[in-house]
C-alpha positions as CSV (number, residue, x, y, z in Angstrom):
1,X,1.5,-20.0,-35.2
2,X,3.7,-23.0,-35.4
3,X,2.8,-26.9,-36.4
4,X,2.3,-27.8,-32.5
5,X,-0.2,-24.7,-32.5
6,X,-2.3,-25.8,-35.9
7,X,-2.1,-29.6,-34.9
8,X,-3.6,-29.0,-31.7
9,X,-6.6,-26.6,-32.8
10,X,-7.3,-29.3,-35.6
11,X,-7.7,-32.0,-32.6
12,X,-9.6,-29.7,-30.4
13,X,-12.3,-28.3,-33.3
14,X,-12.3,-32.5,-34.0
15,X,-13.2,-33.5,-30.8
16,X,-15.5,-30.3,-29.4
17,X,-17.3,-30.7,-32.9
18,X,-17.8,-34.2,-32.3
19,X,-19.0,-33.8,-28.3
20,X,-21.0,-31.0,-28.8
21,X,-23.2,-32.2,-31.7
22,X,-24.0,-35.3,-30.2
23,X,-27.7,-34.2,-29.7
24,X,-27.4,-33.6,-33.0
25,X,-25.4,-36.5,-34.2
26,X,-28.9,-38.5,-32.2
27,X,-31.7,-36.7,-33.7
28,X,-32.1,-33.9,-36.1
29,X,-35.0,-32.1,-34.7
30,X,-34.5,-29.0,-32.6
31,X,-34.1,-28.9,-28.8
32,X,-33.4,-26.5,-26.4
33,X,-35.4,-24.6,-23.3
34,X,-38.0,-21.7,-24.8
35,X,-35.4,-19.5,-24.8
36,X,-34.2,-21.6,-27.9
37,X,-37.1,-21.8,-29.5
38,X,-37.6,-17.8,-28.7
39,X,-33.9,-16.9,-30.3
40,X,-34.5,-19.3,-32.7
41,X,-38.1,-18.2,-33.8
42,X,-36.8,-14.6,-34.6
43,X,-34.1,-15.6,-37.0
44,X,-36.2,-17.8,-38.6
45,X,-39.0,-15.0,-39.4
46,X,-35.9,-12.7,-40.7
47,X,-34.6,-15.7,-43.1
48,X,-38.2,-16.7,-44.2
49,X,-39.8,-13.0,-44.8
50,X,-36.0,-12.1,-46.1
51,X,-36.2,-8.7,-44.8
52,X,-34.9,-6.6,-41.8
53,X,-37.1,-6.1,-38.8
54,X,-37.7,-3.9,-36.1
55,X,-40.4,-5.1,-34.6
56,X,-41.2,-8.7,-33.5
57,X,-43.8,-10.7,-35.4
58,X,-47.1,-11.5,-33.5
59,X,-46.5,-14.7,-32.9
60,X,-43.4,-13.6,-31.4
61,X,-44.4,-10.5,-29.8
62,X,-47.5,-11.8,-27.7
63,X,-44.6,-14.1,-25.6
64,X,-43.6,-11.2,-24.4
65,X,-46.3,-8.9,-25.0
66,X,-45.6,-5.2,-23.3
67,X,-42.4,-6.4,-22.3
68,X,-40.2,-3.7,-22.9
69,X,-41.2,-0.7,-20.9
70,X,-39.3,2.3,-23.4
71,X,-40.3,0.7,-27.1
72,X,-43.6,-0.9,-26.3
73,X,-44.9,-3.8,-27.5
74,X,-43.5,-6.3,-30.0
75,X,-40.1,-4.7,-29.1
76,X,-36.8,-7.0,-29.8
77,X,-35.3,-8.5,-26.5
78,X,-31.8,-8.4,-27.6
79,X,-30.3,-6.3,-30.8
80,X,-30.4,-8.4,-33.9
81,X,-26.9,-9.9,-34.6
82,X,-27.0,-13.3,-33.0
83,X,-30.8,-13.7,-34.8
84,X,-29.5,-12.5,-38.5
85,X,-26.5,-15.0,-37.8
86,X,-29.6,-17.7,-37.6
87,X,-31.0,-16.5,-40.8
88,X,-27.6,-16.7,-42.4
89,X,-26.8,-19.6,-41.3
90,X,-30.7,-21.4,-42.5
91,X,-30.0,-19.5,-46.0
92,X,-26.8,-21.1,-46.3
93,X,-27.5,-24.1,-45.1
94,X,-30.7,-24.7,-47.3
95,X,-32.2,-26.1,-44.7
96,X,-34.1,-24.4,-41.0
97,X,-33.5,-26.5,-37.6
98,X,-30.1,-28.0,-38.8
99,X,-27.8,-25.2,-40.0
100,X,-29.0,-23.2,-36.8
101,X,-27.9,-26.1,-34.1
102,X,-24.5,-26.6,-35.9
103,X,-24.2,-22.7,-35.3
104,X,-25.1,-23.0,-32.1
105,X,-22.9,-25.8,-31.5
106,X,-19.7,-24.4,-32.9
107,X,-20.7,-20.8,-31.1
108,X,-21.2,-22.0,-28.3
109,X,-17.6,-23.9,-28.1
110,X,-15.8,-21.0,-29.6
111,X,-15.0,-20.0,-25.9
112,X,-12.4,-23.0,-26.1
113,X,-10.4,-21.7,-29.1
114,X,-10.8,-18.2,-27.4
115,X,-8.6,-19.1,-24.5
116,X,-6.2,-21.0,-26.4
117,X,-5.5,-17.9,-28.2
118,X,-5.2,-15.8,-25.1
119,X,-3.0,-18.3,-22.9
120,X,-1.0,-19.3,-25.5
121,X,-0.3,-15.8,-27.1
122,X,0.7,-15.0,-22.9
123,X,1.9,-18.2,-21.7
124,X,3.0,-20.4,-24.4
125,X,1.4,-23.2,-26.3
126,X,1.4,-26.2,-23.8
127,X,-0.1,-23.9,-20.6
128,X,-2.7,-23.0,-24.0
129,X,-3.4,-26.7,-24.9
130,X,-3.9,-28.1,-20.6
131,X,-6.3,-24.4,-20.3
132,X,-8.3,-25.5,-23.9
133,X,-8.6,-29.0,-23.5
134,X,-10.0,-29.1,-20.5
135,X,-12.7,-26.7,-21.3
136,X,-13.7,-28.9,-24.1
137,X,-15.6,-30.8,-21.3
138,X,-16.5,-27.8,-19.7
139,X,-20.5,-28.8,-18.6
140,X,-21.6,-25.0,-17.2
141,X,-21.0,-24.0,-21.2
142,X,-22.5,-27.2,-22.3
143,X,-25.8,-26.7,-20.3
144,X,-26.3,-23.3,-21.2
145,X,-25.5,-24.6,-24.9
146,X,-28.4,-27.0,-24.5
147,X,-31.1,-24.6,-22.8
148,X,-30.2,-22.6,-25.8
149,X,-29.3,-19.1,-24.1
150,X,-26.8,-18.3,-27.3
151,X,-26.4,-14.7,-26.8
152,X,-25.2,-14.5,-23.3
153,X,-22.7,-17.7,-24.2
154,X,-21.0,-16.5,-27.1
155,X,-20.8,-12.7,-25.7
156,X,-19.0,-14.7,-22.5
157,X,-16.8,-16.9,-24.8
158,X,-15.1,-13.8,-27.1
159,X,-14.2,-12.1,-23.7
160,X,-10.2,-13.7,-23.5
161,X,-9.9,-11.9,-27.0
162,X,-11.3,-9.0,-25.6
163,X,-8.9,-8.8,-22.9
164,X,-5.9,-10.0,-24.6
165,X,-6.5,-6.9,-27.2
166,X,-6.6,-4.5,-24.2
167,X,-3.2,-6.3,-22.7
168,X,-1.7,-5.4,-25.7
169,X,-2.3,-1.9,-26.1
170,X,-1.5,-1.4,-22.1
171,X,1.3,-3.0,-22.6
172,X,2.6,-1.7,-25.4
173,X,1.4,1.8,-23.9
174,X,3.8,1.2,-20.7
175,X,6.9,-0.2,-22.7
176,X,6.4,3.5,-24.2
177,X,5.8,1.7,-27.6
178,X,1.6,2.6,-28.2
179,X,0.2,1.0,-30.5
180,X,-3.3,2.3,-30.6
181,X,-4.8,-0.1,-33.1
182,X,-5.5,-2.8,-29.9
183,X,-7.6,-0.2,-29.0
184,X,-9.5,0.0,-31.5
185,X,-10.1,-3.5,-31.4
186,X,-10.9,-3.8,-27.4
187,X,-13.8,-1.3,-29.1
188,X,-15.3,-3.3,-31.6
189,X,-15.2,-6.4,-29.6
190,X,-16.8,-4.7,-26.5
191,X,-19.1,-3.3,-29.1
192,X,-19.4,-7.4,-30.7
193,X,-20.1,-8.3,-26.9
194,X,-22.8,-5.5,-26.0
195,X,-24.6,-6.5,-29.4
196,X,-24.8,-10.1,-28.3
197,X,-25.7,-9.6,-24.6
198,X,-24.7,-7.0,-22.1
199,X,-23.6,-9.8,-20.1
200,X,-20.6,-10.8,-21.8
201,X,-19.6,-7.2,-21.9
202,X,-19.9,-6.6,-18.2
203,X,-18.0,-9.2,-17.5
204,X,-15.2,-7.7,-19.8
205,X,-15.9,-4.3,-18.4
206,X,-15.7,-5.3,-15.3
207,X,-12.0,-7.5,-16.0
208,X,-10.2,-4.7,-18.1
209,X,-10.9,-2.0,-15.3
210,X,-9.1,-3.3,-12.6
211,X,-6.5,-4.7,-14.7
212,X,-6.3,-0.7,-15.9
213,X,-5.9,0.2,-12.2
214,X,-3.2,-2.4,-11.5
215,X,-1.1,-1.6,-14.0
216,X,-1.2,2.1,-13.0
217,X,-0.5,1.5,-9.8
218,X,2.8,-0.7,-11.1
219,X,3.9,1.6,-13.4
220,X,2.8,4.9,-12.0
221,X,1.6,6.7,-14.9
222,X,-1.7,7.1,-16.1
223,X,-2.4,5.1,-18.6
224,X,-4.7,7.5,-21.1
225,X,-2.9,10.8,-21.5
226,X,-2.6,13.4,-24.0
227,X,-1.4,11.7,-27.2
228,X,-4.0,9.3,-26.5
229,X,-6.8,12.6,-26.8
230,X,-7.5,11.8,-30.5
231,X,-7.6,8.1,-30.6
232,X,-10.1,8.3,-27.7
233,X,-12.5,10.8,-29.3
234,X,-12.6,8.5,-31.9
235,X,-13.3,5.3,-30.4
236,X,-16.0,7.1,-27.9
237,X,-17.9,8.0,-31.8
238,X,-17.5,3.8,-32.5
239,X,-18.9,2.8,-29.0
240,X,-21.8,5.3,-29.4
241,X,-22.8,4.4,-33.1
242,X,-22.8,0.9,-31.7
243,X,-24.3,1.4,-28.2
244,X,-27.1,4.2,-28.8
245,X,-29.5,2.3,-31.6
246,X,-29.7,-0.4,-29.0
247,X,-29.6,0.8,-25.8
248,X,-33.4,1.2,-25.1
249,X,-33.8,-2.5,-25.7
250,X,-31.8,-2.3,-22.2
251,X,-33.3,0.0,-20.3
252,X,-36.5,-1.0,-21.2
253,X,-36.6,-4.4,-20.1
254,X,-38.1,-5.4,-17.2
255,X,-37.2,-4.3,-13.7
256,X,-34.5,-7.4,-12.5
257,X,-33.6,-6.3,-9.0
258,X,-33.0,-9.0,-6.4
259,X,-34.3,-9.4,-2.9
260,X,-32.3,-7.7,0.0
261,X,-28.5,-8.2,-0.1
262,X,-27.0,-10.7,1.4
263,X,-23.2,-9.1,2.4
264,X,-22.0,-12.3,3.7
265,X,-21.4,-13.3,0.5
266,X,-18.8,-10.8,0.5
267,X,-16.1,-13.6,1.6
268,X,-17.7,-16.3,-0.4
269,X,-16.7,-17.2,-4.2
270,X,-19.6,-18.0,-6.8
271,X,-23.7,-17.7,-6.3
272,X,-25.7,-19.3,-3.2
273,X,-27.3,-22.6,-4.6
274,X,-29.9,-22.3,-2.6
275,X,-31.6,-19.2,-3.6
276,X,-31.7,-20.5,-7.3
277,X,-32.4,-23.7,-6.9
278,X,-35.4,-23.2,-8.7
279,X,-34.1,-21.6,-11.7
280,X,-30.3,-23.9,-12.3
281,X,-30.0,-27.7,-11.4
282,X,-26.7,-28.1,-9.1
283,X,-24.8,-29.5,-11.3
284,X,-24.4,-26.0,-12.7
285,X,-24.4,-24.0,-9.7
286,X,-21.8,-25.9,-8.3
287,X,-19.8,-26.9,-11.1
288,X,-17.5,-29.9,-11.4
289,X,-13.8,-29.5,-11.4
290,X,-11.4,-32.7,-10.8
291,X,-9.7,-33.1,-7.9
292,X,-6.1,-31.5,-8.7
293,X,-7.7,-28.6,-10.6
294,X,-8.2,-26.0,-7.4
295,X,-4.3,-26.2,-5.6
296,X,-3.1,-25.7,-9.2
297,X,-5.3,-22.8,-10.3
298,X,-3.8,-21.7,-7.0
299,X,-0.5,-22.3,-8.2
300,X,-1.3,-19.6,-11.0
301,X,-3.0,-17.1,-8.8
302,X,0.5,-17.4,-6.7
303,X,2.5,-17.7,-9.6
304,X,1.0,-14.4,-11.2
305,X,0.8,-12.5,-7.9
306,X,4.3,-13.4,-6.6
307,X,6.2,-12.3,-10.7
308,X,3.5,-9.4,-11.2
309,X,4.6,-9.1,-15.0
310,X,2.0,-7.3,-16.9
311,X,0.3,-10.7,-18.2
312,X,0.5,-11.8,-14.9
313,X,-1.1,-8.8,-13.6
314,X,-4.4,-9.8,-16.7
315,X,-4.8,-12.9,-14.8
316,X,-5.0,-11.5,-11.2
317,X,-8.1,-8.9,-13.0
318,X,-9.8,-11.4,-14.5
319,X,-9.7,-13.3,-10.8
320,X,-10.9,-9.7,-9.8
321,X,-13.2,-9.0,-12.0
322,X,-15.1,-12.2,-12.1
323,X,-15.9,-11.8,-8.6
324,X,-17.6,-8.5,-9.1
325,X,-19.6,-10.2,-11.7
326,X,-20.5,-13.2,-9.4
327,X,-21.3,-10.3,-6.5
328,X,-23.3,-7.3,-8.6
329,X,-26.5,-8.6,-6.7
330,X,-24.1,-6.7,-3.4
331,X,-23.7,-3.2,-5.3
332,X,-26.2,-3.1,-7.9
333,X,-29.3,-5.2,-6.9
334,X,-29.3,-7.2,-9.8
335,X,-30.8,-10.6,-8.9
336,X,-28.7,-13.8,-8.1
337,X,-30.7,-15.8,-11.1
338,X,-29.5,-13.2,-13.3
339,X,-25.8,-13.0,-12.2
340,X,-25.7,-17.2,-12.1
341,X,-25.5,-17.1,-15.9
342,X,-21.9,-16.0,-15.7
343,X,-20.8,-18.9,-14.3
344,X,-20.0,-20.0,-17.6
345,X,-16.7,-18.0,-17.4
346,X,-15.6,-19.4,-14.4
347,X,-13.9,-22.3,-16.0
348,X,-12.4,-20.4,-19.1
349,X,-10.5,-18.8,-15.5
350,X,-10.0,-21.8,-13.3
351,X,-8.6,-23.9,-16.3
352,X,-6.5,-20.7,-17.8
353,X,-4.7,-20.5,-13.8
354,X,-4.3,-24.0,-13.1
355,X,-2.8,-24.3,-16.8
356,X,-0.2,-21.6,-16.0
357,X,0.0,-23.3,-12.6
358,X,1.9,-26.4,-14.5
359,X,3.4,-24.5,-16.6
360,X,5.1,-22.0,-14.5
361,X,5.8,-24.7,-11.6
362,X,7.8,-27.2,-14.2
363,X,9.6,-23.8,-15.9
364,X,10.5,-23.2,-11.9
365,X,11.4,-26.8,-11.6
366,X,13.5,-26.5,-14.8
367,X,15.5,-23.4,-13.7
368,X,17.7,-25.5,-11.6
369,X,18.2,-27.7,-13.9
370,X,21.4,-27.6,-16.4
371,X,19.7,-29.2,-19.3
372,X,19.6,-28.3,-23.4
373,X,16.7,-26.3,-24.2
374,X,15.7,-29.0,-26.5
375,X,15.5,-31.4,-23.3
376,X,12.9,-28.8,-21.5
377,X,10.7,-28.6,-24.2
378,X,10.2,-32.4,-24.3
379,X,9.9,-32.4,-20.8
380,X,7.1,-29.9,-21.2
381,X,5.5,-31.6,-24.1
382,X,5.5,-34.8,-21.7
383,X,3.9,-33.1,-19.0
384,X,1.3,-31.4,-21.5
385,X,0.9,-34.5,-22.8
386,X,-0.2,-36.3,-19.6
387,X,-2.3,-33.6,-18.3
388,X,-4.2,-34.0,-21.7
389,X,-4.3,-37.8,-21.0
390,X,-6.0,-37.4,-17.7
391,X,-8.1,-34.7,-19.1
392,X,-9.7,-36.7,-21.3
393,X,-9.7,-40.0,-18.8
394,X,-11.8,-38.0,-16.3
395,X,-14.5,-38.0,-15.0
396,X,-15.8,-34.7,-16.3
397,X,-15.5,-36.4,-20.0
398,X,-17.9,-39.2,-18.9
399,X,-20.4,-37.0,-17.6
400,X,-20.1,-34.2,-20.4
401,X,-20.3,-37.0,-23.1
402,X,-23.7,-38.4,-21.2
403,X,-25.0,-34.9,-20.6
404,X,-24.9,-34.4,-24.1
405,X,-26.1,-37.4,-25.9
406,X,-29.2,-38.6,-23.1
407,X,-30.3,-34.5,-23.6
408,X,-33.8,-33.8,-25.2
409,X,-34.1,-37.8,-26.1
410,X,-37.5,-39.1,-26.9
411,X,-40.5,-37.0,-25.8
412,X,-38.4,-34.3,-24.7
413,X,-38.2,-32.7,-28.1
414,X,-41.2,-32.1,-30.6
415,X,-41.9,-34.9,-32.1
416,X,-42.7,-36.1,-35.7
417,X,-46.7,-35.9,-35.0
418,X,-46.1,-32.6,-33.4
419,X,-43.9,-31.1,-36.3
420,X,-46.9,-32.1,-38.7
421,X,-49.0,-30.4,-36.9
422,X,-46.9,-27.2,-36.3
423,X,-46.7,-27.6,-40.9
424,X,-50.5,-27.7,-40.5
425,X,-51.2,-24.6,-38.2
426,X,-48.7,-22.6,-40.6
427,X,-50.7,-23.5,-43.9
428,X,-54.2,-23.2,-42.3
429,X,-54.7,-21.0,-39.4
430,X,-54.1,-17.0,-39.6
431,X,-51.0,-15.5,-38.3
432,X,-52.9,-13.4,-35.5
433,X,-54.2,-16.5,-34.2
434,X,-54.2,-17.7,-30.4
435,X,-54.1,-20.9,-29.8
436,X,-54.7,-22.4,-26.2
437,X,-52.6,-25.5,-25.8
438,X,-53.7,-28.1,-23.3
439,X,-56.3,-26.2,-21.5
440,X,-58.3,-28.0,-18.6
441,X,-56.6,-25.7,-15.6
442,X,-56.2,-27.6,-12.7
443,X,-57.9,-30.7,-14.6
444,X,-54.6,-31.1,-16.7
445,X,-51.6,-29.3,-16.0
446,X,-48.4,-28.5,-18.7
447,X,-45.1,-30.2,-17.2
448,X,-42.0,-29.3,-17.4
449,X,-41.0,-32.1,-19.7
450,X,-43.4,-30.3,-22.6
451,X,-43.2,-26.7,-21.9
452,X,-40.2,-26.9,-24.5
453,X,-42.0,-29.3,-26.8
454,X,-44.9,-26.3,-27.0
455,X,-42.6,-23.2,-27.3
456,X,-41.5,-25.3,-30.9
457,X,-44.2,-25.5,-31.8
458,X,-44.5,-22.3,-31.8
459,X,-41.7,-21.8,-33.4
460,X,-42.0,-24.1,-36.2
461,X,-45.7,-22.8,-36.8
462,X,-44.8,-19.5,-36.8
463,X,-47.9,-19.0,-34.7
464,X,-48.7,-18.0,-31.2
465,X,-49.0,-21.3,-29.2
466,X,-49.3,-21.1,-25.1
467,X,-49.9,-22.8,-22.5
468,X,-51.9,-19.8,-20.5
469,X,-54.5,-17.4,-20.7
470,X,-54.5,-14.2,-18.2
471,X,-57.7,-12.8,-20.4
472,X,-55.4,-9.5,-21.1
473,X,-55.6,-10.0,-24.8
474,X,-59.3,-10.1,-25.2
475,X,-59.3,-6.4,-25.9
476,X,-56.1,-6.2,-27.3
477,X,-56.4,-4.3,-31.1
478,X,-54.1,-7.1,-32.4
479,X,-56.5,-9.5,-32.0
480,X,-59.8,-10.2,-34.3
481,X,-62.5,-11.8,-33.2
482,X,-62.6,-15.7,-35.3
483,X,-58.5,-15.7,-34.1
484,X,-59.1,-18.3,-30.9
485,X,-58.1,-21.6,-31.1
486,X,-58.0,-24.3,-28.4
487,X,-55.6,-27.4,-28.8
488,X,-56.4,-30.8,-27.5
489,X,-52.8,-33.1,-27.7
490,X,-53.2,-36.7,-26.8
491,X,-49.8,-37.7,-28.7
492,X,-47.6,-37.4,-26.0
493,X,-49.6,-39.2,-23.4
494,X,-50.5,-42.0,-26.4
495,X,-46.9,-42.9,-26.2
496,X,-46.5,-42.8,-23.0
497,X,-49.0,-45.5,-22.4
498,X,-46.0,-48.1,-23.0
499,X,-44.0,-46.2,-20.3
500,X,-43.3,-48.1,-17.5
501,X,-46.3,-48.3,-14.4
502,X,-46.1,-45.2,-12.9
503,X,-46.1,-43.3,-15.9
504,X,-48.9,-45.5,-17.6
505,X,-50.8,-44.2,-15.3
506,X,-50.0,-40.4,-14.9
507,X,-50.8,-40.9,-18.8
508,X,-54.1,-42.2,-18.4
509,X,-55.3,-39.8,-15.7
510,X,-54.4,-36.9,-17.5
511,X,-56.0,-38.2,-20.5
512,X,-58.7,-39.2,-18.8
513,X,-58.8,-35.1,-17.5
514,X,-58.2,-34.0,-20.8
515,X,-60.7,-35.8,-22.2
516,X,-63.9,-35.3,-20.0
517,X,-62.7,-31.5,-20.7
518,X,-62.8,-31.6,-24.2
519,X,-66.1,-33.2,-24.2
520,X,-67.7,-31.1,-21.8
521,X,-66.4,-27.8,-24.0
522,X,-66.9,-29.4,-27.6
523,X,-68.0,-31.5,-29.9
524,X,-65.4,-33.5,-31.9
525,X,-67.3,-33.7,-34.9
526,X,-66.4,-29.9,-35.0
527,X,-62.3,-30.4,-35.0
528,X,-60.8,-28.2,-37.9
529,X,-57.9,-30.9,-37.4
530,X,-58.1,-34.6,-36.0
531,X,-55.0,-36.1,-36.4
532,X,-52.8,-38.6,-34.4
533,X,-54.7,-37.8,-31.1
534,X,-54.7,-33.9,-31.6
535,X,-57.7,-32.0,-32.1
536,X,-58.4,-27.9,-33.0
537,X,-61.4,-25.9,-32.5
538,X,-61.8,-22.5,-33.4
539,X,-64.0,-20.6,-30.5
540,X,-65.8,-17.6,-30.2
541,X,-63.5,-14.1,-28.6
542,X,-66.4,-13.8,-25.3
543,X,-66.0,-17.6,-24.9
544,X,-62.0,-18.2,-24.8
545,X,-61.8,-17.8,-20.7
């Protein structure tokens, strides 16, 4: 690694770090969808019971009660590394919410450093700093960072190291120079990848495998044969001591098959906005790329297809095998919603292609050119140097930075009341307990806007809190019969009284709903806790409907 290489991972860690926190940097509290309060909630049982699990705590478990059809319930949703990272990282850091959103912040933008490492390692340093900084700004990764869906981010982001280790050993392999020790390492970080989220390893599944089949078909030879027998054997022992303990957790989740195929799609890059509208906001599904970004990934793709080298030949497989990731709803019935979340590694692509675009069109350029090699390498640094400029002039930095900074803000997040509250529940109520948040039906319904604020509560309770009732647990052996609870929360609504109109008066209605439903079920007198304009009342098991 030389001085251009250090200086320019010191500038990118300076500026991701300060981008990504910004949420952070704005309020210390946590945020995220429920699926951050859910990953966050199990490392936080492991740091504070200090012990190993192997079954989810109630409070936990109820979420997804029954939900894994092999292990029962209370099973774990995802093996346990990216929730013991939580734990290590709230035992370290002395502290719980903090510690685990700088970990998630510098996870999550590990993705950048990952493709630096690739495309410079194949391409050179400058097509590495154009790929890295513009995926600094990347907003698919920076949305998923904020919803809080860790595991399938950081398995995506370690995939360029994946592939690069597998390059190696093929490449080695066919310059009749093997050196299996990048196999072993393609192992372990397929293993790293299955551990976080099956995801990430799909995708880099579904990259090295044509990449295998395109260099066999260049160089004619297979490329696992018998000198390879031994080194094979072995790493099949490592992928099943890693895959086996886990794999249940898999195949017992629940069924996600799609709806009916749609094989038009066939000829169409990326996932149909329309059919998950619902679930991603279009400024994911459709991403943002600047203007000159699509001719020059182009460039690349052309570039690689037209000099077929065997790094060029990576780049035209990871093309390839993206697409079959985008498109496993066609041959496996996996839903679109499910495949979406692998957009995220469509810019680590784009931004990788259009940087060897540049590159290679300037080297082209160059080639009929009689200058000192000292002359092309400034003219290379230049034209690094104003890529990066525009980079970081455009418009995707504006709307990254506001992304970022306006996310969670104000009542989005649990607030101060609500984290005394959540302290409260912990110290007084039992840890089987069920607590009914905002009840009233159709009287008063949960919004969007506080479905997150209740899931961290939860989480910082370390108690079951929902939103629901189905009646399904009323029987349920778990359960004891003084373990109902129904919460009243006024806080939110209280401060939105100095919103503007039209929310002053959504605020009183629903109070006003609340309200006549609390009185007609209870009398206030009988709150176990009236504080800041939330109330609790223990009910009888035959009376929680």
């Amino acid at each position: 690694m030389n001085k251009i290489d250090i200086a320019a991972l010191v500038v990118l860690f300076i500026v991701a770090f300060s981008l990504w926190t910004l949420p952070l940097q704005n309020d210390p509290r946590p945020f995220g969808e429920g699926d951050a309060a859910w990953h966050f909630s199990i490392g936080d049982y492991i740091a504070s019971s200090d012990e190993p699990i192997w079954r989810l705590p109630f409070y936990i478990g109820l979420w997804y009660y029954s939900y894994n059809s092999i292990l029962g319930p209370f099973a774990p949703e995802y093996p346990p590394p990216n929730h013991y990272n939580y734990a290590l990282m709230q035992v370290a850091g002395g502290e719980r919410f903090v510690p685990v959103i700088m970990y998630r912040a510098i996870a999550s933008f590990l993705g950048i450093f990952a493709v630096y490492f690739l495309v410079s390692k194949l391409f050179g340093t400058y097509a590495a700093i154009i790929a890295s900084s513009s995926l600094v700004f990347s907003i698919r990764e920076q949305m998923i960072y904020l919803w809080g869906q860790q595991p399938t981010l950081i398995s995506v982001v370690i995939a360029p190291v994946t592939f690069y280790a597998f390059y190696r050993y093929l490449d080695s392999y066919y310059k009749n120079n093997s050196k299996p020790v990048y196999l072993y390492v393609t192992a372990f970080l397929l293993g790293s990848q299955y551990l976080l989220h099956i995801q990430g390893f799909a995708l880099s599944v579904l990259v090295l495998s044509p990449f295998t089949v395109l260099m066999f078909v260049k160089h004619r030879k297979l490329p696992f044969i018998k000198e390879s027998k031994k080194h094979l054997a072995a790493i099949t022992a490592i992928v099943l001591i890693i895959f086996l303990p886990f794999i249940t957790i898999y195949l017992g989740a629940p069924d996600i098959g799609g709806s009916t195929p749609d094989y038009s799609r066939v000829f169409k890059w990326g996932i149909d906005p329309g059919i998950i509208a619902a679930s991603y906001p279009s400024m994911y599904t459709l991403g943002k790329y600047s203007f000159f970004v699509l001719p020059l990934l182009l460039l690349g793709a052309l570039f690689a297809l037209l000099r077929r080298r065997n790094k060029d030949l990576l780049m035209l497989a990871w093309i390839a095998g993206l697409y079959l990731v985008l498109h496993v709803d066609l041959y496996l019935g996996v839903s679109q919603e499910r495949s979406a979340r692998l957009l995220i590694s469509e810019a680590a692509l784009f931004y990788s292609l259009m940087a060897v675009g540049i590159i290679s069109l300037l080297s082209f350029a160059l080639s009929f050119v009689k200058l000192p090699s000292n002359a092309k390498t400034i003219a290379k640094i230049g034209v690094t140097a104003i890529f990066v400029l525009i980079i970081f002039n455009g418009n995707n930095v504006d709307v990254s930075k506001d992304t970022l900074s306006a996310s969670y803000q104000s009542l989005f997040r649990i607030t101060p009341v609500q984290s005394e509250f959540a302290d409260w529940l912990y110290e007084n109520i039992p840890e089987n307990a069920y607590l009914h948040y905002i009840p009233g039906g159709n009287e008063y319904k949960l919004g969007s806007w506080q479905y997150q604020k209740l899931r961290w509560i939860l989480a910082s309770s370390q108690r079951h809190v929902a939103s629901g009732f189905s009646g399904k647990f009323s029987s349920n052996p778990y359960l004891e019969d003084d373990s109902f609870y129904f919460i009243f929360d006024y806080s939110d609504l209280v401060l939105l009284a100095s919103a503007p109109n039209q929310m002053q008066e959504m605020a009183r209605q629903s109070a006003q709903a609340l309200q006549q439903y609390e009185l007609d079920h209870f009398n206030i007198s009988d709150a176990l806790y009236n504080k800041n304009n939330i109330r609790v009342y223990s009910v009888e098991t035959e009376n929680f409907q």
